[in-house]
C-alpha positions as CSV (number, residue, x, y, z in Angstrom):
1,X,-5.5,16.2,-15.9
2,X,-5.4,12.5,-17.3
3,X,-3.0,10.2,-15.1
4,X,-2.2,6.5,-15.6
5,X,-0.3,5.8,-12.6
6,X,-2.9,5.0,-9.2
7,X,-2.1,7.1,-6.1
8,X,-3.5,5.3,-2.6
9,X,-3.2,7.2,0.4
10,X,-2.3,4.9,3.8
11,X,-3.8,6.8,6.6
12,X,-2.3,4.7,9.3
13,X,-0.2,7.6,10.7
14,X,-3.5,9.8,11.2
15,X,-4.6,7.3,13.2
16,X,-1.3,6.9,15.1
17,X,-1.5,10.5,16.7
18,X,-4.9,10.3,17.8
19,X,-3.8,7.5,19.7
20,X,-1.6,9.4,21.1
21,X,-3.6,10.5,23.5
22,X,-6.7,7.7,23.2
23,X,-8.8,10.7,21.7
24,X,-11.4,11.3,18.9
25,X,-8.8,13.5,16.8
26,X,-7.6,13.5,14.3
27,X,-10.3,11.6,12.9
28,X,-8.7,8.6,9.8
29,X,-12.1,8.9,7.8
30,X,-12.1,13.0,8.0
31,X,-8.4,12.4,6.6
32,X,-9.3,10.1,3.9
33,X,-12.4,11.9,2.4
34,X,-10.0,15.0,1.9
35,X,-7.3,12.4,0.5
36,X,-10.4,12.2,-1.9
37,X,-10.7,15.7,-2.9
38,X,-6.8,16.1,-2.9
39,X,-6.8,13.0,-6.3
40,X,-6.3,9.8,-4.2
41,X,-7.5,6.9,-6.5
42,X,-7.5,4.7,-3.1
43,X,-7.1,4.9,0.6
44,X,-5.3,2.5,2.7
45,X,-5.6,1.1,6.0
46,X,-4.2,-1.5,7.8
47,X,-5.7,-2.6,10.7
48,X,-2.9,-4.7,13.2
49,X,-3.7,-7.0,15.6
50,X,-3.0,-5.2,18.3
51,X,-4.8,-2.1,16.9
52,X,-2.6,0.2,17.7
53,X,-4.0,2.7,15.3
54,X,-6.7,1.8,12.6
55,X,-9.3,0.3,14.7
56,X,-12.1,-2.0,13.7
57,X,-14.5,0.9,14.0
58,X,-12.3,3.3,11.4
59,X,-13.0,-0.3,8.9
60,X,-16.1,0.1,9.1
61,X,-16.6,3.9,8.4
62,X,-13.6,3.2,5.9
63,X,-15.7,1.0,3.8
64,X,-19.3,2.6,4.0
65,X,-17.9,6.3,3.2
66,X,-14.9,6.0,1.4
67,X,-15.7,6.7,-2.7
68,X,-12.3,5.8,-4.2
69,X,-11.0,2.3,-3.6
70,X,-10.4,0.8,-0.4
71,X,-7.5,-1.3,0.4
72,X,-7.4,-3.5,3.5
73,X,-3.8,-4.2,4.7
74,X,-3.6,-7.3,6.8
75,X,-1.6,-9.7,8.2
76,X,-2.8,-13.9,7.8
77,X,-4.8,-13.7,11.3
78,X,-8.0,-15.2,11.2
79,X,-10.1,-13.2,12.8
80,X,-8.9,-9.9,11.0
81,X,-9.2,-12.6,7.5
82,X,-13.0,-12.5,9.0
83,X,-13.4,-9.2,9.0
84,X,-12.0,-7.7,6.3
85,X,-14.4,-10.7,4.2
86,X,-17.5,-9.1,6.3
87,X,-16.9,-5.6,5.5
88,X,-15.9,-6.0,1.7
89,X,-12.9,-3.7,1.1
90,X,-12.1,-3.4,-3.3
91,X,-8.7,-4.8,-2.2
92,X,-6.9,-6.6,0.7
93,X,-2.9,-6.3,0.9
94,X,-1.3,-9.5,2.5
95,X,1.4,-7.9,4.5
96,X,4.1,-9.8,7.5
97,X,3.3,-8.3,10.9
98,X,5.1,-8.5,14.0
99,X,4.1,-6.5,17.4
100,X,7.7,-5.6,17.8
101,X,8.1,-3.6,14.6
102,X,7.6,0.3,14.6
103,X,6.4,0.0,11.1
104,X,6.3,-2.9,8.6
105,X,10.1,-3.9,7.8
106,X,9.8,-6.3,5.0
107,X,7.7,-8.3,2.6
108,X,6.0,-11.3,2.9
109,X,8.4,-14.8,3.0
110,X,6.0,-16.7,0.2
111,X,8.6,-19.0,-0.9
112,X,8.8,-19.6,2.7
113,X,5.6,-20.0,3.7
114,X,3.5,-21.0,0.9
115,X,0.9,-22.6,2.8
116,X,-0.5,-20.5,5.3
117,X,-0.3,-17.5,2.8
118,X,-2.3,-19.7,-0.1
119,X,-5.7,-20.5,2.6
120,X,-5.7,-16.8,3.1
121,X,-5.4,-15.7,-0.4
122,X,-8.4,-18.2,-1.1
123,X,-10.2,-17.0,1.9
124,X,-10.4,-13.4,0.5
125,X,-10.8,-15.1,-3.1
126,X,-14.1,-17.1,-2.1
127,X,-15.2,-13.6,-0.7
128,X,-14.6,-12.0,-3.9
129,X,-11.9,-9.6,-2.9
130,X,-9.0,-8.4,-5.1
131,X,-6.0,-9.7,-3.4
132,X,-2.0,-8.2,-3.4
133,X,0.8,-9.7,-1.6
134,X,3.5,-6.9,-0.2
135,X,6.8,-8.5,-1.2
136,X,10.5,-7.5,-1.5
137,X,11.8,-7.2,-5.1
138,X,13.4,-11.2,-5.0
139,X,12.7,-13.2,-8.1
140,X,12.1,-16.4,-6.0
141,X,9.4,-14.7,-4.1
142,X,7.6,-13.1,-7.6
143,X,8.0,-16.8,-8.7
144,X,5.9,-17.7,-5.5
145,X,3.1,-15.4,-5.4
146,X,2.7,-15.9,-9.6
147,X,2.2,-19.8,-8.8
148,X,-0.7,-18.3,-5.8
149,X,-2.3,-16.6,-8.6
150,X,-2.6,-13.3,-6.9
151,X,-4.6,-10.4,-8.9
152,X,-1.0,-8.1,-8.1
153,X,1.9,-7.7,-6.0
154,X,2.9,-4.5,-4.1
155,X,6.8,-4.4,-4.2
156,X,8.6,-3.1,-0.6
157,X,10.4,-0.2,-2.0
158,X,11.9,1.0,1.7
159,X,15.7,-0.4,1.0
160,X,15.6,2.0,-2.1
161,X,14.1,4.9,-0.3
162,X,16.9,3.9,2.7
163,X,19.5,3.9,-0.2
164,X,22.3,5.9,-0.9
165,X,25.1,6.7,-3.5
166,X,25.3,4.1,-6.6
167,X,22.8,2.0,-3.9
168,X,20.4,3.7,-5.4
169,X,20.8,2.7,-9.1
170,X,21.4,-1.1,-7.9
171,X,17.9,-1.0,-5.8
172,X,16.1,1.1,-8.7
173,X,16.8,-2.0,-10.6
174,X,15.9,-4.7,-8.1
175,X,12.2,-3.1,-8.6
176,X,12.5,-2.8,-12.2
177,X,13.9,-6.5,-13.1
178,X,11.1,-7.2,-10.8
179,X,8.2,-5.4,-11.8
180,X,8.8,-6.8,-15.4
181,X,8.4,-10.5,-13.9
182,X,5.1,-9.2,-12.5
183,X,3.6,-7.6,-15.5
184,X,5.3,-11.0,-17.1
185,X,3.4,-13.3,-15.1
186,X,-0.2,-11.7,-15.6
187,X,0.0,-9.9,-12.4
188,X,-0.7,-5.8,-11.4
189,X,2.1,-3.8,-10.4
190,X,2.0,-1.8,-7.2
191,X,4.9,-0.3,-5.0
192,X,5.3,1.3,-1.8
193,X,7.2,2.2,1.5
194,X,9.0,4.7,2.0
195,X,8.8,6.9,-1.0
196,X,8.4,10.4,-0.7
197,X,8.1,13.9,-2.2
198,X,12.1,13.6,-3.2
199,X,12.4,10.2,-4.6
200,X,8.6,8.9,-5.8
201,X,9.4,10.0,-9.5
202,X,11.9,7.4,-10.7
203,X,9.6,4.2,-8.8
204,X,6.7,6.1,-10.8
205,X,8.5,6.1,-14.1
206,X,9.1,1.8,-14.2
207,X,7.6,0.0,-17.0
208,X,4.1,-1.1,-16.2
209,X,3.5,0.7,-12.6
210,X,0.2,0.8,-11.8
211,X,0.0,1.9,-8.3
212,X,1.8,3.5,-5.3
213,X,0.7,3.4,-2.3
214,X,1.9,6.1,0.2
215,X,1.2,7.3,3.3
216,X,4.2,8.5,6.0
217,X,5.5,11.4,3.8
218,X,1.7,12.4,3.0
219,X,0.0,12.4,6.4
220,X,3.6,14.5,7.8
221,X,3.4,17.0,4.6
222,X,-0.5,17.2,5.5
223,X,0.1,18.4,9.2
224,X,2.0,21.8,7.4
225,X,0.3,22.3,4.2
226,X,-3.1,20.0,5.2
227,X,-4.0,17.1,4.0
228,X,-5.7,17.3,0.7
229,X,-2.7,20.2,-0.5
230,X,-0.6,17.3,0.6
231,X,-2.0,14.6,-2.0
232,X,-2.6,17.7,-4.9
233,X,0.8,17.7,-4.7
234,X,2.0,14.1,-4.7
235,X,-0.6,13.6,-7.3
236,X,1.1,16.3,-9.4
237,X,4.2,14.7,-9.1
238,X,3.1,11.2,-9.9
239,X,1.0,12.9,-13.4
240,X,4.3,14.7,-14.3
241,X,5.8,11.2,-14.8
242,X,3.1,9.8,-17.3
243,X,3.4,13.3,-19.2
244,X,6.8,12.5,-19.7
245,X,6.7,9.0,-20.0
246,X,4.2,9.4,-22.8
């Protein structure tokens, strides 16, 4: 079946129970090459520096087996700058990172912090990679990263997916309003955190999306159904949208 609308499977959280107990199991790259089978169009992975769950060893399998795109989530560090350049992902993700955080709370502050962001973004440029910023739905920010000239912009869709009541509506806009400043400024759109079997559909059906990326709800549907089942289904989903968007 024909879809227009790029499903990339983080699989962060497979990685997080094998941690659990220092182990070989579950093994991230097993996970992702049945991502493959289920219709991922990309797998994710973003490797912290702490490394508390991709490790530098899952990068490297990541990039040599994986057939679909790859897309390298990192935070500005230099030495995780040098090795996402050394491996080659398709994509790198610029994403904030703090030790403290359970899972990654917010975009990027570009407005903010225009300068350390901009060596990294030409860093991965002058390495030929395909760079995204992940950035909450604020026009100031989409004004930012346009002026950095970034190939697309991932929009944090977790305060919709925390939503509730007319919320819902008012943040379903945020990403819209902002999504059409993105196509506007020559930029792909992409989306993600958060979104899940219940509410991907409307984020799917904005103007102009080109990509979601999930991966919570997909690796903890995966552990009842198994994994490739689990992205069948949210690749389903996402293909019912373009049927009826077109």
């Amino acid at each position: 079946m024909p879809h227009f609308i790029d499903l990339g499977v983080n699989v962060d959280h497979v990685a997080t129970l094998r941690q659990a107990r220092r182990g070989q199991e579950p093994d991230p790259i097993i996970a992702a090459a049945l991502a493959e089978q289920g219709g991922a169009d990309g797998i994710t992975f973003h490797l912290r520096e702490d490394r508390r769950h991709i490790s530098d060893r899952d990068v490297e399998l990541f990039v040599k087996t994986v057939q679909v795109r790859t897309n390298f989530e990192l935070a500005c560090a230099a030495d995780v700058l040098a090795i996402c350049c050394r491996v080659q992902p398709d994509w790198a993700l610029l994403v904030p990172e703090s030790r403290e955080e359970v899972t990654t709370e917010g975009g990027l502050d570009v407005a903010g912090d225009t300068g350390r962001i901009a060596d990294a973004i030409q860093t991965l440029k002058d390495a030929g990679i395909a760079t995204s910023l992940f950035l909450d739905p604020e026009p100031n920010q989409i004004e930012a990263a346009a002026n950095l000239k970034v190939d697309a912009v991932e929009l944090h869709t977790g305060p919709y997916a925390l939503a509730k009541g007319a919320a819902v509506e008012h943040e379903l806009g945020r990403l819209a309003d902002t999504g059409k400043m993105i196509r506007d400024a020559g930029m792909r759109l992409h989306a993600g955190h958060g979104l899940n079997y219940v509410n991907v559909r409307p984020v799917a059906a904005i103007e102009g999306m080109a990509e979601l990326n999930i991966g919570h709800s997909i690796v903890s549907r995966s552990v009842m159904v198994g994994m490739r089942e689990a992205v069948a289904e949210m690749r389903r989903l996402l293909d019912s949208v373009t049927i009826a968007a077109g």
